[in-house]
MARKEGU-750770 format. One record per atom (N, C-alpha, C, O): residue in one letter; x, y, z. Coordinates in steps of 0.001 Angstrom, whole numbers, plus 500000, padded with zeros to 6 digits. Each point is the difference from the previous one (the first is absolute). Layout:
N
AXYZ
...
***
This chain:
302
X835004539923476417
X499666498591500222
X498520499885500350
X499516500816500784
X499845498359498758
X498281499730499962
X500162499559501261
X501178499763500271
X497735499966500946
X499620499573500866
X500077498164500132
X500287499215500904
X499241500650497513
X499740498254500023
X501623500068499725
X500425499361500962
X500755501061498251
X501232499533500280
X500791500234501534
X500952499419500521
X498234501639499896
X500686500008501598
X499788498983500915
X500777499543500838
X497470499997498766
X499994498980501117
X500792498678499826
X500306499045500713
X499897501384497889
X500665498177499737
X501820499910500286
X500891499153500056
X498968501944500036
X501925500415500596
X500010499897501426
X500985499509500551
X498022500902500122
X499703499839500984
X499989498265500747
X500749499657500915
X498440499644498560
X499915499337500009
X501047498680500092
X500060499091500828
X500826501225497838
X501081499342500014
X500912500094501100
X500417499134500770
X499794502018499153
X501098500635501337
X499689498854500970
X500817499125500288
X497556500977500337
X499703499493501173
X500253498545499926
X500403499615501098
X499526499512498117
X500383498550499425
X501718500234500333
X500494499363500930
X500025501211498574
X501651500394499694
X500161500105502172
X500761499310500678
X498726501246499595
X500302500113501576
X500605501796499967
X500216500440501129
X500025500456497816
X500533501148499715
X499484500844501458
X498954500117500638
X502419500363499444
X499553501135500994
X500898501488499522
X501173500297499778
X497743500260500225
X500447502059499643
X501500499891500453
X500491499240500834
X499902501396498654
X501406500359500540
X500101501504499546
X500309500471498905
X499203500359502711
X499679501130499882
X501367500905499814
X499852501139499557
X501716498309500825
X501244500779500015
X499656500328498370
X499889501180499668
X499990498025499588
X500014499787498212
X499267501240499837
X500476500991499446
X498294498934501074
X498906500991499308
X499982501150501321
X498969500656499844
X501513499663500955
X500510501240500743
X500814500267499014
X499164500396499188
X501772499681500306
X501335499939499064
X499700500735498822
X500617500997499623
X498070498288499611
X499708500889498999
X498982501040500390
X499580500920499299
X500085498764501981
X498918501480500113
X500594501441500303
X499754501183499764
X501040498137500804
X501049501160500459
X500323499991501886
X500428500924500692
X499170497662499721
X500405500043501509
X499958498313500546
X499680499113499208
X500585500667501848
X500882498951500858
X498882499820500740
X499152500806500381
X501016497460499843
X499026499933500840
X500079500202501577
X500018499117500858
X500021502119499294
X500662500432501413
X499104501045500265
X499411500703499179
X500530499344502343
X499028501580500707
X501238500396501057
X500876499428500649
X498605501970499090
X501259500714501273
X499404500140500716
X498771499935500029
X502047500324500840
X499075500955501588
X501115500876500156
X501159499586499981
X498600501334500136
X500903501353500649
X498939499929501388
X498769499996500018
X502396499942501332
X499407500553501121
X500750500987500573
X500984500404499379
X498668500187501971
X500442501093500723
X500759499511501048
X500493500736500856
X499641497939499120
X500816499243501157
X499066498766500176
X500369498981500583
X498668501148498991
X499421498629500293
X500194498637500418
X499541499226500839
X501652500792497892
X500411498385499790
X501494499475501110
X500623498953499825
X499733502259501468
X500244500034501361
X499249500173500998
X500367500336501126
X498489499435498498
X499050499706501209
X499087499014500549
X499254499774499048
X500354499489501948
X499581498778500515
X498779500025498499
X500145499219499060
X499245501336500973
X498371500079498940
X500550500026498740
X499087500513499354
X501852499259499836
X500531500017498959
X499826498673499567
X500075499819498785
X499665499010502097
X499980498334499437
X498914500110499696
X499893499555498857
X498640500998501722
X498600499688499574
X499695500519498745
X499153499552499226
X501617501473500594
X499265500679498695
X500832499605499180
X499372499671498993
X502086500117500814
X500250498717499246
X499498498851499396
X499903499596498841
X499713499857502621
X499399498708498863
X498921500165499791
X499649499258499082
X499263501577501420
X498999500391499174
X500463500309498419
X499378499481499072
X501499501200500751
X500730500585498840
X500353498865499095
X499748500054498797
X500942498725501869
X500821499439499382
X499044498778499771
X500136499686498818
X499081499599501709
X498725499435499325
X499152499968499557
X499317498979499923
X500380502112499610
X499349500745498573
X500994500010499336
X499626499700498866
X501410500457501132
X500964500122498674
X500428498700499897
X499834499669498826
X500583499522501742
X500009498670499459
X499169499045499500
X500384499017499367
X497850501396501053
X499017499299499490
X499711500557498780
X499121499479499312
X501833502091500066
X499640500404498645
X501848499524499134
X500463500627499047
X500035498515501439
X501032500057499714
X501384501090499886
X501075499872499415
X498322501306501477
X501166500424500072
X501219500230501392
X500229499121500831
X500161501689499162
X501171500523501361
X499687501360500357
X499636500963499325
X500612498868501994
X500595501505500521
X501216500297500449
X500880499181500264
X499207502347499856
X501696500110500358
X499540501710500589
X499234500839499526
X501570499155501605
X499617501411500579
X501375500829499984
X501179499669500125
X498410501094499744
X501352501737500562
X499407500716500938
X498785500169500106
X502255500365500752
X500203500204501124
X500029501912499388
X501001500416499416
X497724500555500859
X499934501504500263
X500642500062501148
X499448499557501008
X502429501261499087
X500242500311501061
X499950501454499917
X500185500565498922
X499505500262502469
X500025501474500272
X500711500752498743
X499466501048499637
X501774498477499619
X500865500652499561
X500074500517498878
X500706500915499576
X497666497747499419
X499889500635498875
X498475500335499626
X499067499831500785
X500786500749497689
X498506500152499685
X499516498953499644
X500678499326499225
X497944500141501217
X499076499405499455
X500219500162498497
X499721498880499570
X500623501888499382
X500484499676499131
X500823499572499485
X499862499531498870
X501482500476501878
X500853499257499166
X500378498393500134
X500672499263499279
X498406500450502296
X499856498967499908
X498682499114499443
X499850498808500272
X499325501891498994
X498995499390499166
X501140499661498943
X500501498902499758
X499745502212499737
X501100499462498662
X501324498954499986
X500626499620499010
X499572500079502239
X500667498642500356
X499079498950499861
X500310498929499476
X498836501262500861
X499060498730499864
X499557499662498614
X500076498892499470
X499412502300499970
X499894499766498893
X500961498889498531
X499631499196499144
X501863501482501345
X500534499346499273
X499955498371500518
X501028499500499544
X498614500013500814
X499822498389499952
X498743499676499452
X499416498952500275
X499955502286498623
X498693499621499277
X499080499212500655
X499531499131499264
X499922500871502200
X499218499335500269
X498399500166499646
X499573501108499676
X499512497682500403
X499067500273499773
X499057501370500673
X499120500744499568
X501147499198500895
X499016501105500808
X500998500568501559
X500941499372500484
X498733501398499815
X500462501004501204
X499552500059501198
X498878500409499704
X501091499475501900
X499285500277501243
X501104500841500607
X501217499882499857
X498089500989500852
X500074500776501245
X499757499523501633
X498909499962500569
X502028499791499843
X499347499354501313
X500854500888501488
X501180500349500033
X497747499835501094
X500591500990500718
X500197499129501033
X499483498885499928
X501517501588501519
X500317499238501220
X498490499992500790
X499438499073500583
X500113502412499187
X498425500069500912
X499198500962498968
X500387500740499095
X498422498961501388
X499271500780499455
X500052501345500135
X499895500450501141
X500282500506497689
X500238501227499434
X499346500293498692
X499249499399499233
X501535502158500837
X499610500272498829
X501408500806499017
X500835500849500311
X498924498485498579
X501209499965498987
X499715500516498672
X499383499375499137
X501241502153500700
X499910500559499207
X501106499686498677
X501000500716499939
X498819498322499128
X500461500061498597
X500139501088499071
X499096500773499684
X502146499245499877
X500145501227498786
X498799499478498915
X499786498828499692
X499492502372499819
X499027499740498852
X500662499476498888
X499221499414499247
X501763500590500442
X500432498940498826
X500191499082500675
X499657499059499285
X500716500493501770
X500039498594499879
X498801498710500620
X500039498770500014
X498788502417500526
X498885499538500582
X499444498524498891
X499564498910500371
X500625501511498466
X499326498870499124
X500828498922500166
X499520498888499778
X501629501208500568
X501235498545499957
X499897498897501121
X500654498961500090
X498187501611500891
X499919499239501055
X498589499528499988
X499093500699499549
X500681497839501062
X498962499794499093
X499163499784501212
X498818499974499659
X501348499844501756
X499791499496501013
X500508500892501229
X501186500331500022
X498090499999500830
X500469500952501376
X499681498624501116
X498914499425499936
X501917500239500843
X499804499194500876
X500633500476501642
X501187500264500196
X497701499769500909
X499732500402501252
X500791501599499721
X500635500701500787
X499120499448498180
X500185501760500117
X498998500855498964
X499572499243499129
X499950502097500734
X499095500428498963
X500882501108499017
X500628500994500364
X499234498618498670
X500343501076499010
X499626501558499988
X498973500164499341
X501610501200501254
X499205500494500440
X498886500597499128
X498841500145500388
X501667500222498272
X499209500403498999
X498914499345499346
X499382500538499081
X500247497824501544
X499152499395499356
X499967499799498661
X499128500016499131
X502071499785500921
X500645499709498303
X500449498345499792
X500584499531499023
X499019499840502037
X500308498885499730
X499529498913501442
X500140500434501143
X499329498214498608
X499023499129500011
X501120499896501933
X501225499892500035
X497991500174501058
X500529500068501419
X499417498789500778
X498844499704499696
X501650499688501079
X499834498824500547
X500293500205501615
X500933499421500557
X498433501203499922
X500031500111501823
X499389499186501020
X498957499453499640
X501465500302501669
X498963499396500716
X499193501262500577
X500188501195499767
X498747498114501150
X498920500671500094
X500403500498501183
X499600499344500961
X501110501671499310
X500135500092501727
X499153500514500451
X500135499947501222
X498349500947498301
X499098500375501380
X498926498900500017
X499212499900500940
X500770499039497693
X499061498618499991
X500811499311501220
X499340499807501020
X501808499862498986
X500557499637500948
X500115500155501483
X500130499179500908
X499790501987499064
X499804500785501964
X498850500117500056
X499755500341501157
X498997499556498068
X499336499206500670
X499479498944500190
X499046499818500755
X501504499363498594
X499572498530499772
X501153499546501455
X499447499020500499
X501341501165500001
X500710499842501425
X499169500514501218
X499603499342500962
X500209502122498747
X499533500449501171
X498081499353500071
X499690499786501172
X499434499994498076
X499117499485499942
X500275498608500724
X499165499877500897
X501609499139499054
X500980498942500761
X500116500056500912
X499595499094500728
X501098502131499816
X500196500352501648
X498645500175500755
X499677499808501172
X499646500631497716
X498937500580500959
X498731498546499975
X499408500100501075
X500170499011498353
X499813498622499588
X500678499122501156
X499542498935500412
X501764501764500096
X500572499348501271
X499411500708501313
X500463499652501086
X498485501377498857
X500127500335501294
X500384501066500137
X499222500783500544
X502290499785498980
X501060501296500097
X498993501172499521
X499433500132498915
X500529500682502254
X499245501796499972
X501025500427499659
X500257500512498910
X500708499262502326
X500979501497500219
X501339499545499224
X500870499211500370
X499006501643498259
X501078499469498650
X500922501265499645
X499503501061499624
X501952498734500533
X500675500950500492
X501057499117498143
X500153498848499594
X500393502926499746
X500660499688498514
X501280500196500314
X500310500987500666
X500417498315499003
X501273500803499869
X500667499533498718
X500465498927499616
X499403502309499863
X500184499909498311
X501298500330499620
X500861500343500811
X499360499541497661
X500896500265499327
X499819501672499296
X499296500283499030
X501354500439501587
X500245501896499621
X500035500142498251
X500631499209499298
X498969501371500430
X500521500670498336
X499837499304499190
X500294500343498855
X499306498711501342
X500169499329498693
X498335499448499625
X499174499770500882
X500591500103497834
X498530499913499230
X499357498832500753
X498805500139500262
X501907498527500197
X499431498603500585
X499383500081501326
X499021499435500487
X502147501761500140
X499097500781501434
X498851500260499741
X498936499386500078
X501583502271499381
X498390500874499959
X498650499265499622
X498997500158500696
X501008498642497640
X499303498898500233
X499401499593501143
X498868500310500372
X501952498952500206
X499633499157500663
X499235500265501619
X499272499323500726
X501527502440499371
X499304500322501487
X498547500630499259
X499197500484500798
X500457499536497872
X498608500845499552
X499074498435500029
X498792499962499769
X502140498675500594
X498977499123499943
X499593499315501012
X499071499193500015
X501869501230501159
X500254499711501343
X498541501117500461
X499059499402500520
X500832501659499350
X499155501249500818
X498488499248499037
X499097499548500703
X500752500381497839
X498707499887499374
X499446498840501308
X499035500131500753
X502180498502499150
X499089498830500906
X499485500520501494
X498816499848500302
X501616500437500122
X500097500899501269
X498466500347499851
X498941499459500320
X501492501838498964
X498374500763500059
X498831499168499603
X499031499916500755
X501010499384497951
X498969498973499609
X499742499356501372
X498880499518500169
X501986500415500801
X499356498674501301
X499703501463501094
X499344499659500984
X500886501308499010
X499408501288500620
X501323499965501355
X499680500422501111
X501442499163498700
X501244500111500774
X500872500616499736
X500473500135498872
X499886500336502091
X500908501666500001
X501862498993499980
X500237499113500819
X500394501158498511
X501113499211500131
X501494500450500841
X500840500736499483
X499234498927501297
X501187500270501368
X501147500573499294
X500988500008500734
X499317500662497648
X500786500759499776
X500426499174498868
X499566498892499686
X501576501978499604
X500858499530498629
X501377500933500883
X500096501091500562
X500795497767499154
X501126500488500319
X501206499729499269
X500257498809499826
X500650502169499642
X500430499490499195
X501723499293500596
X500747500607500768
X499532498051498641
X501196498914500131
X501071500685499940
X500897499405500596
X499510501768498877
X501262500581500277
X500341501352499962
X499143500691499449
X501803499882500948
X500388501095500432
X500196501300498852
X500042501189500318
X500062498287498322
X499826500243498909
X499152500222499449
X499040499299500321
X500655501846498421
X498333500327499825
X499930498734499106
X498863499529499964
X502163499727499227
X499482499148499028
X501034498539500843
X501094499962500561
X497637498815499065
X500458499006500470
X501139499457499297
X500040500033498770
X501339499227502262
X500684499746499146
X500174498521501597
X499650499946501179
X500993499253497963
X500732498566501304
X500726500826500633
X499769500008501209
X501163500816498381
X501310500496500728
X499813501268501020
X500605500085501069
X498562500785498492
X499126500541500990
X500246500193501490
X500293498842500296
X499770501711500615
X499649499756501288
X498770500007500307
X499040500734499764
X501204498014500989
X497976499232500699
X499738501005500488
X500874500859500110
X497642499390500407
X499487500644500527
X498886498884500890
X499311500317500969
X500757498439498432
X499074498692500402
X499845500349501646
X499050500641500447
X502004498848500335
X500068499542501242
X500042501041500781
X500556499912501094
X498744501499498393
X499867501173500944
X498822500349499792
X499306500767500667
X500273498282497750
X498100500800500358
X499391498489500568
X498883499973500516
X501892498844499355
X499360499550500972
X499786499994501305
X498917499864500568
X502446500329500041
X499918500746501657
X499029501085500047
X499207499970500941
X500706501003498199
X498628500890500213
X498464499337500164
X499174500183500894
X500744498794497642
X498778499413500263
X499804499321501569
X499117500249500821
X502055498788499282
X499835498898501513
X499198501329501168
X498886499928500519
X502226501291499624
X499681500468500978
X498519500615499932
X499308499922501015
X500099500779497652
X498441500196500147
X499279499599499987
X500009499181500919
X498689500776498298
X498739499073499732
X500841498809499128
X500327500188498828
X499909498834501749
X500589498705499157
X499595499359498907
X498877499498499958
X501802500448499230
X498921499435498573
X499569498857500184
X500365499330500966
X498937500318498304
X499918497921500145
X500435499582498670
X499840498799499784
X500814502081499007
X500437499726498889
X500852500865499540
X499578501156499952
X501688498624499627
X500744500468499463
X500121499353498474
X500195498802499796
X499635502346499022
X499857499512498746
X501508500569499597
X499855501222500039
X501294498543499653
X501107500366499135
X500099499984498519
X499531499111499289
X501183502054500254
X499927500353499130
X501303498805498819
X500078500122498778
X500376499313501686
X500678498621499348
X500446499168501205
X499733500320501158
X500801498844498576
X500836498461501223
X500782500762500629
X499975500135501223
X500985500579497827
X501475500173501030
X499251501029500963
X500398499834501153
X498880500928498772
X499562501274500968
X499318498843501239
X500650500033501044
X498157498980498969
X499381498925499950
X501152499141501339
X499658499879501176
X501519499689498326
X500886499687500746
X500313500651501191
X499989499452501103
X500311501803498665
X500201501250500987
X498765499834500998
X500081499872501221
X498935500154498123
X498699500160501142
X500016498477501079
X499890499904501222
X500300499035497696
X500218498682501241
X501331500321500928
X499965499453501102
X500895501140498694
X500930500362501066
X499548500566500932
X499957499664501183
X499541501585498100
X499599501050501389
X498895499468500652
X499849500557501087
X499162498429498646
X498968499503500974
X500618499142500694
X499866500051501223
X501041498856498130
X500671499599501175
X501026500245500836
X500292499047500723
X500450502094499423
X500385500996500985
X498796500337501063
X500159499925501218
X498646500447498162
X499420500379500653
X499057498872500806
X499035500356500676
X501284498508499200
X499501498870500646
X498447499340499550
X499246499212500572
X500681501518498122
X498649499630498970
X500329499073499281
X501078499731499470
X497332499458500516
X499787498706499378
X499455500479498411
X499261500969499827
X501124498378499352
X499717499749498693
X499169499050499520
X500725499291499302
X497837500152500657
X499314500996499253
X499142500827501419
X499377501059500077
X500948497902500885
X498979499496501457
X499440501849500853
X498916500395500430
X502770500412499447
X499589501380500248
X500123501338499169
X499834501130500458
X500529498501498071
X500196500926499339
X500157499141498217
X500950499223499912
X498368500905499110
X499763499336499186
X501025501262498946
X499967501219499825
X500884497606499667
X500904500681498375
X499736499695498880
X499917498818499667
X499860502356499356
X499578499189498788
X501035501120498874
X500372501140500279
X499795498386498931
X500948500915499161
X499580499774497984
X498953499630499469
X502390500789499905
X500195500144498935
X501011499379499203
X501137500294500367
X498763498638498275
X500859500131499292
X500636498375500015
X500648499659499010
X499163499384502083
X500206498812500122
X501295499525499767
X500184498864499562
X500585501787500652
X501324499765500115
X500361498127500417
X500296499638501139
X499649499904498287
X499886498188500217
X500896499957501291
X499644500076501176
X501925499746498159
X500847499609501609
X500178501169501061
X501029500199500646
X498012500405499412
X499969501244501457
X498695499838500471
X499975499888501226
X498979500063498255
X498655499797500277
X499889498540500626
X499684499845501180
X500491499482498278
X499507498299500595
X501065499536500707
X500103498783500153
X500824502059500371
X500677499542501025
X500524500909501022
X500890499928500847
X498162501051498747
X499665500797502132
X498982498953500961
X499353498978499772
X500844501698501155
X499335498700501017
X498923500945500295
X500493501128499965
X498299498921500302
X499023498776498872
X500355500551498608
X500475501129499875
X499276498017499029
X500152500426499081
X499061500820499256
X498856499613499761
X501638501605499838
X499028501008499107
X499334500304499284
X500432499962498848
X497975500575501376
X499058500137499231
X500676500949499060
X500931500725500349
X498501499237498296
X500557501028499431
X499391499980498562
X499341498972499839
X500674501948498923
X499390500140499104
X501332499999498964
X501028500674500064
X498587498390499039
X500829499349499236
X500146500698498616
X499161499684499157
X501708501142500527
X500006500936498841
X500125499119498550
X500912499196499806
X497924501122499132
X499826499470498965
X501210499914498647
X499910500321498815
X501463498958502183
X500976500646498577
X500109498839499039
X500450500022498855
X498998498846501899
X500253499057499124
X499104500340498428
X500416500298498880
X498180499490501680
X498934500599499273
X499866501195499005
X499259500063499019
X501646500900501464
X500354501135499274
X500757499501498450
X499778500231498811
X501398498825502108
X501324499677499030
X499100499098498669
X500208500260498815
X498816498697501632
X499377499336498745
X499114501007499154
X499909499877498779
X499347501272502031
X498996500732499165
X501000500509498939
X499898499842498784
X501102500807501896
X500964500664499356
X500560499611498496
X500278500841499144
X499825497884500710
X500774499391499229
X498881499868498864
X500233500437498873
X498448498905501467
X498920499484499245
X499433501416499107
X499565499942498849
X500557501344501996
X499661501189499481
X501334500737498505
X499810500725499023
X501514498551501582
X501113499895498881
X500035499856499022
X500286500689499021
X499178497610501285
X499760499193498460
X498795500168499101
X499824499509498885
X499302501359501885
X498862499589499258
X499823500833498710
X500571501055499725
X498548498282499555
X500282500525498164
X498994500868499884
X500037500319498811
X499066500272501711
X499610501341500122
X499820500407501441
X499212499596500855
X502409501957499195
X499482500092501368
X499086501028500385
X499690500820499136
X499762499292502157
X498486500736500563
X500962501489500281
X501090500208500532
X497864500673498802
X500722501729500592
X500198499899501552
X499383499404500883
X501885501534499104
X500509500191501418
X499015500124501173
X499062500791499903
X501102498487501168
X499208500067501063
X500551499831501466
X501122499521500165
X498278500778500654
X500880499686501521
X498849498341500506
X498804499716499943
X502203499744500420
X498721499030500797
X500828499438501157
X501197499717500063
X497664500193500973
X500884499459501799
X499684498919499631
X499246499787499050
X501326499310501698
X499516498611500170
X500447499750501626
X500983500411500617
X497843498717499820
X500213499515501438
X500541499351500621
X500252498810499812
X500164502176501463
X501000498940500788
X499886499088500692
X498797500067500253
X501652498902500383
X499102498367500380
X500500500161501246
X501055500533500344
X497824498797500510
X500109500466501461
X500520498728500342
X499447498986499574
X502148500924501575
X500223498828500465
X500053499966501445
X500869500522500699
X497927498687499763
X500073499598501204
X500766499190500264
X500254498935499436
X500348501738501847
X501059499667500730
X498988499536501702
X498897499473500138
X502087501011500857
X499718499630501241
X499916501466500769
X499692499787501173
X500413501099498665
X500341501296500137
X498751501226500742
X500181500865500857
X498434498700498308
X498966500665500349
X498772498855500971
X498937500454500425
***
């Protein structure tokens, strides 16, 4: 077809009011206007709505849908790609509960088109993380903007969002020439898990009883929670004698501790639209990792 007959088909259409009807022409291309998500549990966890509709308004502003499956412990990452597959969707995502790292079988590395808050480990395919040591220090730079010297961690063990995040906790530190009152890790376990036994409310009784911090930074809310308990056991004011600042913005746990919680707001919404736009697009960019930043929400806390 010549250009001058396209524009004039074109044209008409637009007079006509015509709109694509992409099921038709998915159909003959060989796929549906649909995107999967295979997660690792994701889509049971509080952070599963943001990156959704990040997800799901990009796909409706390109006219299509999403639909997720559930990676449980029990099977391979492959055979549930090939479940997904059969609903011919347009394109494929990977999406993790936390940030990790997720090793794909080499055949099926090409079937996924999108890594979201997790990295592919082979760099075989396009990764979408937040920034956790941009992040620890873009908080602890905050604390210290408030005043807070003596900045005491209590992190999340084993897992990649920790180690992150305490390498961004120590850089701010040193950049301001402050020695930091320790990293301690939230549970009793070498790797962080909710179920875990705390370890919270015994390294804070350690801190109360020594050199006292004037900031406690947590390594997410629920740990975050624990620490407003144990200060007020211990008859400490929030922000007035001990300032909390945390991770991950947990909406109904964060803004309704008393005061309500400073905290750094993890980019899933943001992830979920990059994600989608990187899907559709008609030439995509060679595999790459990229963070994107997490948004700081002041609360009442610091």
């Amino acid at each position: 077809m010549s250009d001058e007959t396209r524009q004039k088909v074109k044209a008409i259409a637009e007079e006509l009011g015509y709109v694509t009807n992409l099921a038709a022409r998915g159909v003959r291309q060989g796929w549906l206007p649909l995107v999967g998500v295979v997660s690792d549990g994701l889509i049971t966890s509080p952070f599963a709505t943001e990156i959704v509709r990040g997800l799901d308004g990009a796909a409706r502003s390109a006219g299509m849908a999403v639909f997720a499956v559930n990676h449980s412990s029990g099977q391979s990452i492959g055979s549930v790609l090939d479940e997904v597959q059969q609903f011919r969707p347009r394109a494929v995502a990977y999406a993790a509960m936390y940030h990790k790292d997720v090793d794909l079988p080499p055949t099926l590395a090409g079937s996924v088109g999108v890594m979201i808050n997790c990295r592919e480990a082979s760099g075989r395919v396009t990764s979408l993380v937040p920034d956790e040591e941009g992040g620890a220090r873009e908080i602890v730079r905050y604390l210290l903007a408030a005043g807070r010297r003596r900045i005491a961690f209590i992190n999340l063990p084993g897992i990649l969002a920790g180690s992150l995040r305490e390498k961004g906790f120590r850089a701010a530190l040193e950049e301001a020439g402050i020695d930091p009152l320790g990293v301690f890790p939230a549970v009793r376990r070498s790797v962080y898990s909710d179920r875990a036994p705390s370890l919270v409310a015994s390294h804070a009784e350690a801190l109360l009883s020594g050199q006292r911090p004037d900031a406690i930074l947590c390594g997410n809310d629920r740990v975050a929670m624990e620490v407003y308990a144990a200060l007020a056991r211990a008859g400490l004011r929030i922000p007035d004698d001990i300032a909390v600042a945390s991770f991950d913005n947990q909406v109904e746990l964060a803004s309704r501790l008393d005061p309500p919680l400073t905290t750094m707001a993890l980019p899933h919404r943001a992830m979920g639209r990059l994600a989608m736009e990187i899907l559709l697009a008609g030439q995509p960019e060679p595999p790459h990792l990229r963070q994107l930043p997490f948004h700081l929400v002041e609360r009442a806390s610091v």
